[in-house]
Structure formats: C-alpha cells, structure tokens
C-alpha positions as CSV (number, residue, x, y, z in Angstrom):
1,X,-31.4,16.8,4.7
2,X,-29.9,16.3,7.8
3,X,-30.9,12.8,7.9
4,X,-29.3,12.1,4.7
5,X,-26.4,13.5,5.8
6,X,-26.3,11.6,8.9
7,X,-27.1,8.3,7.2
8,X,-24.6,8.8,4.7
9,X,-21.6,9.2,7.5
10,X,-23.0,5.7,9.0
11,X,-23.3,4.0,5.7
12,X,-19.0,5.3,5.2
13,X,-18.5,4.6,8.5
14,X,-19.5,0.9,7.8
15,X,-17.5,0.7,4.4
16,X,-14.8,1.8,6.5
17,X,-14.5,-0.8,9.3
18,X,-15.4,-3.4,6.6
19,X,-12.4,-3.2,4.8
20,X,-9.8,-1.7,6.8
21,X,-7.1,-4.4,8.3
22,X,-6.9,-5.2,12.2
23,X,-4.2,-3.5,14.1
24,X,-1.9,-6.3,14.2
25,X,-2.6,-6.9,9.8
26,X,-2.0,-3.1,9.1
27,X,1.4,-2.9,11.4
28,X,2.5,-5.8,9.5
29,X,1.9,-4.5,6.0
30,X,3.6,-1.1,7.3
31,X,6.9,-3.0,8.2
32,X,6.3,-5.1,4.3
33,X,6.1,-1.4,2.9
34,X,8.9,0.2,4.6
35,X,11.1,-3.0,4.4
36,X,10.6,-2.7,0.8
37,X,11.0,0.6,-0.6
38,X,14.2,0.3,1.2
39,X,14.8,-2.6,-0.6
40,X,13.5,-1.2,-4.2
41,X,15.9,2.0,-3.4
42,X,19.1,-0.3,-2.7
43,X,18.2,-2.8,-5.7
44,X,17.3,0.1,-8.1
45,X,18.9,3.0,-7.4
46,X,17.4,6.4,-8.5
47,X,19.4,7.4,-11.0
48,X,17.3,10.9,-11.9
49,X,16.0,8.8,-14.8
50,X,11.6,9.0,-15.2
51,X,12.1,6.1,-18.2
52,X,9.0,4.0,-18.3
53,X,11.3,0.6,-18.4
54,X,12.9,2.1,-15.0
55,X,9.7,2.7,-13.0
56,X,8.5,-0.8,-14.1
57,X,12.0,-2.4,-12.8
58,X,11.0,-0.2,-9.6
59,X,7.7,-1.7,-9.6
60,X,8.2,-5.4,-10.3
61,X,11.1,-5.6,-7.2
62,X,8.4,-3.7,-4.9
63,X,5.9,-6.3,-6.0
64,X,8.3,-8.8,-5.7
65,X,9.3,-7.9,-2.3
66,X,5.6,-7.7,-1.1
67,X,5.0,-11.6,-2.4
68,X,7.9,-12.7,-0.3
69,X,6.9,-10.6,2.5
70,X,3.1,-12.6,2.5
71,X,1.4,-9.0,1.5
72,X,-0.5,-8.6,-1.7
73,X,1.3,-5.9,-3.3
C-alpha cells in the first residue's frame, strides 16, 4: 500500500511540474489577471444585478482584456 501511495505522489508530482508556468510566465499572467478584473470592474460596473447577459458582458471584457494582454484567457 504504501508503495502505491508513494508512487501515486510521484506520478502528481510529475503532472504538476509538467504543466505549471515558469516563474517569470505565472508572474506575468498574475499582473494580466489583476490588470483585468480591475479593468472588467471599471468597464462593467457591479450593479447588484446576477442577469445571465451581465455576467457574459463581464466575461467577454475579461476575455478580451486577456487577448490584448498575450494570456489565453
């Protein structure tokens, strides 16, 4: 059991460092992020509303803003 166990943590392990960004990829996609839910909440302001044709306005400028920033949204 244990060696399941132990070959199941380096098998995640792997999967992990496989697709996770380098340091440098992942601070710029935090900045993209960031820079654009600020954006999304000045170009869409929450106005209490839940309607389904607000949260895809919401979505759509957060996409947007993630194209222009050269991150896949």
């Amino acid at each position: 059991m244990r060696k399941i166990a132990k070959y199941a943590a380096i098998a995640m392990t792997g999967l992990l460092m496989a697709t996770s960004l380098s340091p440098a990829a992942s601070k710029a996609r935090d900045a993209a992020i960031r820079k654009c839910n600020a954006v999304v909440l000045k170009q869409v302001p929450n106005t209490g509303g839940d309607s389904t044709s607000y949260q895809q306005q919401r979505a759509a400028v957060w996409k947007d803003c993630m194209v222009n920033a050269g991150q896949k949204p």
